[in-house]
PAKEMI-332118 format. One record per residue: residue number from 1; x, y, z of N, C-alpha, C, O, CB in turn; residue in one letter. Coordinates in Angstrom, 1 decimal. Each point is the difference from the previous one (the first is absolute). Glycine has a CB too. Layout:
<NUM; <X; Y; Z>; <X; Y; Z>; <X; Y; Z>; <X; Y; Z>; <X; Y; Z>; A>
...
***
This chain:
<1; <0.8; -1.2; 0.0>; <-0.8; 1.2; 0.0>; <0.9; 1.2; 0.0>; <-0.5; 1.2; -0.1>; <-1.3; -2.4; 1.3>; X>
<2; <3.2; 0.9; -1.0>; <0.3; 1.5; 0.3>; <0.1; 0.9; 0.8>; <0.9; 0.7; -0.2>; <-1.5; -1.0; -1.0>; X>
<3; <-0.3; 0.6; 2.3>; <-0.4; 0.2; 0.8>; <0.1; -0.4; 2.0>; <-0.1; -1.1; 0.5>; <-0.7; 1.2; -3.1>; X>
<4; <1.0; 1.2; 3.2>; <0.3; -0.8; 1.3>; <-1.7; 0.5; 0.7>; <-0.6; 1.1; 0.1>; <4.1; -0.9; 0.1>; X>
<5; <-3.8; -1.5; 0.2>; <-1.1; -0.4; 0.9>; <-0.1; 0.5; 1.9>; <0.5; -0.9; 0.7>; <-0.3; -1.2; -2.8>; X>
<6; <-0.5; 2.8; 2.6>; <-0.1; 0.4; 1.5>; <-1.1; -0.8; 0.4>; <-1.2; 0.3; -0.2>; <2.2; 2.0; 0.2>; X>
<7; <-0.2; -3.5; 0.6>; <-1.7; -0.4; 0.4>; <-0.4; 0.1; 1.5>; <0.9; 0.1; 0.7>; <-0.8; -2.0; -2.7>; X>
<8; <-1.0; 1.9; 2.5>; <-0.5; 0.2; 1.4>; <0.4; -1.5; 0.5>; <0.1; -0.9; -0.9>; <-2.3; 3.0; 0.6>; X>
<9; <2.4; -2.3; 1.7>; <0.0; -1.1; 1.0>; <-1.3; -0.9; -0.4>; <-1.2; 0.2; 0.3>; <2.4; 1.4; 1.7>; X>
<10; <-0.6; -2.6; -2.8>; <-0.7; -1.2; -0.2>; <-0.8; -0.3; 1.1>; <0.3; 0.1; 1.1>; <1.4; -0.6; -2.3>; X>
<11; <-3.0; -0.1; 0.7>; <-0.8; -1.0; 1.3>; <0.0; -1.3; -0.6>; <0.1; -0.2; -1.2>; <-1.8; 1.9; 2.3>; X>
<12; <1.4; -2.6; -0.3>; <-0.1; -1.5; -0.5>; <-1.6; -0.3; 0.2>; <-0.2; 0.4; 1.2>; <2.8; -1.2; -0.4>; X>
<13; <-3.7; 0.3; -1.1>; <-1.1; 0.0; 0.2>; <-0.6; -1.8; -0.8>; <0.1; -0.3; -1.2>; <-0.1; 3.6; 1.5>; X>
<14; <-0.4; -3.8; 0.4>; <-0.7; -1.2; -0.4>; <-1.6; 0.0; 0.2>; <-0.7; 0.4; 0.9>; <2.9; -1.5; -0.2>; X>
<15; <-2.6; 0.5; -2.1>; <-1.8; -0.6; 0.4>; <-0.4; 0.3; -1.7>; <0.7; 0.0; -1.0>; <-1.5; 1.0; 4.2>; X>
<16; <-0.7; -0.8; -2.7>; <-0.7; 0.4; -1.4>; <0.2; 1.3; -1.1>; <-0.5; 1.1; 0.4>; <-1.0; -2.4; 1.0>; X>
<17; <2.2; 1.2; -2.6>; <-0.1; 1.4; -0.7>; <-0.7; 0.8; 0.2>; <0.2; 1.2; 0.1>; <0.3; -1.8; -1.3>; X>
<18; <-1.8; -0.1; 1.2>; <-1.5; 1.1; 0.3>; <0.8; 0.9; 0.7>; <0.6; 1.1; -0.3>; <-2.9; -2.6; 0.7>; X>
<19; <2.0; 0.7; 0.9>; <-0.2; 0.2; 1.1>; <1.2; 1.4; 0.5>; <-0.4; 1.0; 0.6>; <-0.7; -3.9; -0.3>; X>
<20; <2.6; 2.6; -0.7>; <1.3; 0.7; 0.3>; <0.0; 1.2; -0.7>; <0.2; 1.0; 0.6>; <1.1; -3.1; -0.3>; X>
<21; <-1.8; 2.1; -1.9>; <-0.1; 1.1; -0.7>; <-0.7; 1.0; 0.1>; <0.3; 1.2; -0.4>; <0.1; -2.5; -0.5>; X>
<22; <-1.7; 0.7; 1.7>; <-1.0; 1.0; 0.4>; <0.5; 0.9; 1.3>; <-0.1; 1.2; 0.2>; <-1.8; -2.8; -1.2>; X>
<23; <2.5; 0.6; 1.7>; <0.3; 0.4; 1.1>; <1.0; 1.0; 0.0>; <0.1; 1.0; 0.9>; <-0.9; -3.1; -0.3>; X>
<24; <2.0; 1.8; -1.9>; <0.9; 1.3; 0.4>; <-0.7; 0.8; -1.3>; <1.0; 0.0; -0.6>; <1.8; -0.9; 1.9>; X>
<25; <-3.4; 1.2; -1.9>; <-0.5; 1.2; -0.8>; <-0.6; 0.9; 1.0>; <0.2; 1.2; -0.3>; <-0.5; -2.5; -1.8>; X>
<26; <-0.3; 1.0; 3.1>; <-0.3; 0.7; 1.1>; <1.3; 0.8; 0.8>; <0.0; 1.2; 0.3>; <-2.0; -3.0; -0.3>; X>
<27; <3.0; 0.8; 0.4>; <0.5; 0.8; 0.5>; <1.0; 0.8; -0.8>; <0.7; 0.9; 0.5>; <-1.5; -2.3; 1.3>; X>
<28; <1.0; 1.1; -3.8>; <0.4; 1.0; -0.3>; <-0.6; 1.1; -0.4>; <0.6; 1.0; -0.1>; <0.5; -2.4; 0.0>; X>
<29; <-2.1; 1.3; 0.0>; <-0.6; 1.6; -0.6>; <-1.6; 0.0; -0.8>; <-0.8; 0.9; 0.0>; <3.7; -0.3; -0.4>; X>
<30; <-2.9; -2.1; -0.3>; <-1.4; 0.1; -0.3>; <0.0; -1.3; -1.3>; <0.9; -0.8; -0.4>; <-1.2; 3.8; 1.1>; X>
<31; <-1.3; -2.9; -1.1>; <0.4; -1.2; -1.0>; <0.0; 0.5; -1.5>; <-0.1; -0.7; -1.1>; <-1.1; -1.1; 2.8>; X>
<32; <1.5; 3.3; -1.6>; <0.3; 0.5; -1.4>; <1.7; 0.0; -0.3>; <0.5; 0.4; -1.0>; <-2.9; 1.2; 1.2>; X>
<33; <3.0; -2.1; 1.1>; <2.0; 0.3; -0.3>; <0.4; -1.6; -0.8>; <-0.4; -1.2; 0.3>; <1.2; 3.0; 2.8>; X>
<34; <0.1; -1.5; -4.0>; <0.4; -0.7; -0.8>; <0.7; -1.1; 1.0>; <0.5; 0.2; 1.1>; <-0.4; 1.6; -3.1>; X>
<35; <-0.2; -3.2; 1.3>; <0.5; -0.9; 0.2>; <0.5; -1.2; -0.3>; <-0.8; -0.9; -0.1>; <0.0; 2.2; 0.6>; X>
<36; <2.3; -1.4; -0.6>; <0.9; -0.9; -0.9>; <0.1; -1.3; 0.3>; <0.7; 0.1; 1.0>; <0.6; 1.6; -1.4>; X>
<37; <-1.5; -2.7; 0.2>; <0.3; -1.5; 0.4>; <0.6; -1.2; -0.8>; <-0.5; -0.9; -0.5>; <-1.3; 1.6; 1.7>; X>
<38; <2.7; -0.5; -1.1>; <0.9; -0.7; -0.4>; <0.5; -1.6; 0.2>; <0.8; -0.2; 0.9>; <-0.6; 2.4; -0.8>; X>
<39; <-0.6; -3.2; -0.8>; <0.4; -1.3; 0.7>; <1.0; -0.4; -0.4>; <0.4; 0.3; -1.1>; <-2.1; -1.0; 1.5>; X>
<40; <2.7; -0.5; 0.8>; <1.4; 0.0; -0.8>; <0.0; -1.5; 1.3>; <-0.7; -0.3; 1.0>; <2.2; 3.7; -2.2>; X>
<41; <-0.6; -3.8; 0.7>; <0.4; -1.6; 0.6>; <1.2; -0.1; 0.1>; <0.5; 0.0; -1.2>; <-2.0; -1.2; 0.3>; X>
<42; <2.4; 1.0; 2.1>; <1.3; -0.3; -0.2>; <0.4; -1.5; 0.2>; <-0.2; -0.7; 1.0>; <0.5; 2.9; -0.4>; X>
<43; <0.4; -2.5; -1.6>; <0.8; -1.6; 0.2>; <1.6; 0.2; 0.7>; <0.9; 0.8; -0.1>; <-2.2; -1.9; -2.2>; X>
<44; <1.1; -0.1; 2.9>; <1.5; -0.2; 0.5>; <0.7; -1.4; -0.2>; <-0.8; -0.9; 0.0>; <0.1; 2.6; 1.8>; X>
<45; <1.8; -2.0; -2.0>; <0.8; -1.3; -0.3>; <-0.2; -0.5; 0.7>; <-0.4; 0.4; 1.1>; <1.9; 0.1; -1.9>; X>
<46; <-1.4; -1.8; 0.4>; <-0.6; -1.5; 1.2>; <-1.5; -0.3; 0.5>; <-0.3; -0.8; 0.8>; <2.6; 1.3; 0.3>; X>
<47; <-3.0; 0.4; -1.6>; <-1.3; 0.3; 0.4>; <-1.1; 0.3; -0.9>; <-0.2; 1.1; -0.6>; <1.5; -0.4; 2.3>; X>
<48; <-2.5; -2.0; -1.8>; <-0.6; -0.1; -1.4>; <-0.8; 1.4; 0.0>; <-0.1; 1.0; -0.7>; <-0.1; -3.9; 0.3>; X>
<49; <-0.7; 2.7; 1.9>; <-0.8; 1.4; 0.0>; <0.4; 1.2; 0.2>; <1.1; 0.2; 0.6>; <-2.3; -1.4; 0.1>; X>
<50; <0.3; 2.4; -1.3>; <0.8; 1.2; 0.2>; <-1.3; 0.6; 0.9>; <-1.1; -0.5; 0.4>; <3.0; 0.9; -2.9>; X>
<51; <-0.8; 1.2; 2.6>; <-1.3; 0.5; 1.2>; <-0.6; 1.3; -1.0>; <0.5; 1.0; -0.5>; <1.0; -1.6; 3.4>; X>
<52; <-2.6; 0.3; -2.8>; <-0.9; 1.1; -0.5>; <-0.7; 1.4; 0.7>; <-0.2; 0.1; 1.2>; <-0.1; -2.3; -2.3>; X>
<53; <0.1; 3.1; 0.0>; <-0.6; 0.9; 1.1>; <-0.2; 1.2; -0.7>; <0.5; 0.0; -1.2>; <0.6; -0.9; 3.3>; X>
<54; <-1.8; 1.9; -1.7>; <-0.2; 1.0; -0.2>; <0.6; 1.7; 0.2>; <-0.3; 0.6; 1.0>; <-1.1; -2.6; -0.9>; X>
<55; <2.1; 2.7; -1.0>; <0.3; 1.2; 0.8>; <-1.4; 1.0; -0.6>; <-0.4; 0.0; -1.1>; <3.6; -0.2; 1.2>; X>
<56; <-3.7; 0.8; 0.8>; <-1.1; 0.7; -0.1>; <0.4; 1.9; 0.1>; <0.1; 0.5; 1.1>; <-1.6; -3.1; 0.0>; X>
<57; <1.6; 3.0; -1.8>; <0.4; 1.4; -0.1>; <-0.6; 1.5; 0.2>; <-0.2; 0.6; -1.1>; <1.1; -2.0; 0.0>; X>
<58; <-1.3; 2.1; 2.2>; <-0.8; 0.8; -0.1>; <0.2; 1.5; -0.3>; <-0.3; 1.0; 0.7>; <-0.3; -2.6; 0.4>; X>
<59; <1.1; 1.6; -2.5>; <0.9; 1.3; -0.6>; <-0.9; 1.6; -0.2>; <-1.2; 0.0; -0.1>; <2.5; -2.1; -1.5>; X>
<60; <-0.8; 3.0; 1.7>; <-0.8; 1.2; 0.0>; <0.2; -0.1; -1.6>; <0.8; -0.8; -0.4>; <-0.6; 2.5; 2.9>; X>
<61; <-1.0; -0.9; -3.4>; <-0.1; 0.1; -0.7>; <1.1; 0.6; -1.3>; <-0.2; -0.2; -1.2>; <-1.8; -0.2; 2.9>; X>
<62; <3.0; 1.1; -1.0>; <0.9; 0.5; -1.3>; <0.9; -1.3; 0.6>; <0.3; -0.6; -1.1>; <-0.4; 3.9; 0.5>; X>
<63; <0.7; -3.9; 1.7>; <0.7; -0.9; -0.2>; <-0.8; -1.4; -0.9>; <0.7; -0.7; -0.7>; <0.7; 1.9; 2.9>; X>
<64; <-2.6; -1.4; -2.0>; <-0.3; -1.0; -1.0>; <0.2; 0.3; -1.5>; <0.6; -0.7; -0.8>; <-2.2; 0.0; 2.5>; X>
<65; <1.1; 1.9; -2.1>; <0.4; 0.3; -0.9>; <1.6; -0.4; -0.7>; <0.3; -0.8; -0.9>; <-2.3; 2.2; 1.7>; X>
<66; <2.8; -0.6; 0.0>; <1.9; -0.8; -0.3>; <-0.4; -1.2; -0.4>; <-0.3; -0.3; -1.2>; <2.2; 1.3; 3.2>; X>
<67; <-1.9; -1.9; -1.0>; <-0.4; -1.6; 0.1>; <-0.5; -0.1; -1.0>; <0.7; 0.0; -1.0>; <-1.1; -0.4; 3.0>; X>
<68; <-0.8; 0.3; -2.2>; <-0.3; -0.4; -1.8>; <0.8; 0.5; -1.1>; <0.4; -0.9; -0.7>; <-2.5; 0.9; 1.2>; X>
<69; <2.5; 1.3; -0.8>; <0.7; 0.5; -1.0>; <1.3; -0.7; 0.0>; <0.5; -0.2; -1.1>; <-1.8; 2.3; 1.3>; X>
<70; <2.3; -2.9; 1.4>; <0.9; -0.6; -0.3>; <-0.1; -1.1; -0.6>; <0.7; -0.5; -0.9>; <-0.1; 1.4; 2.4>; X>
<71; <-1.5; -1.2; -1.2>; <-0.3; -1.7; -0.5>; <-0.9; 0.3; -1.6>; <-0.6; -1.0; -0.3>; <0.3; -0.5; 3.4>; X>
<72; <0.1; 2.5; -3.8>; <-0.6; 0.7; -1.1>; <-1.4; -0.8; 0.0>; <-0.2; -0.8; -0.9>; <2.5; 1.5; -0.7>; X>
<73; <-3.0; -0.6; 2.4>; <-1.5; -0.2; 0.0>; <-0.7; 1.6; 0.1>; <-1.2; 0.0; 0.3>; <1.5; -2.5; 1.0>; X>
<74; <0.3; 3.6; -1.6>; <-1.0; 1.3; 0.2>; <0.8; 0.4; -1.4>; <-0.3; 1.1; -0.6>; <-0.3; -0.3; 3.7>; X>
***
């Protein structure tokens, strides 16, 4: 991307999408703020299964913008 990323203090959160998504759109700001979700799986040697998961992104709006334009989706 190009680009250096500042990201806020990670949380770790388990359960239902519903349920987690709704839950922090609340506590970020509303259910009109953009929102990136990304799935990605990491493998490791010696080890058939990998670990899956989600980074879920809650970007203001001119940094989503960068974000797509890096990756040329805008």
């Amino acid at each position: 991307m190009d680009m250096v990323l500042l990201p806020s203090i990670p949380t770790f959160e388990r359960g239902d999408a519903g349920e987690l998504l709704s839950a922090e759109s609340l506590e970020v700001g509303g259910a009109s703020d953009p929102v990136l979700c990304i799935r990605t799986e990491f493998r490791f040697r010696n080890f058939e299964e990998g670990l899956e998961g989600y980074y879920v992104i809650f970007p203001d709006i001119v940094s989503l913008d960068a974000i797509l334009s890096a990756f040329r989706l805008r």
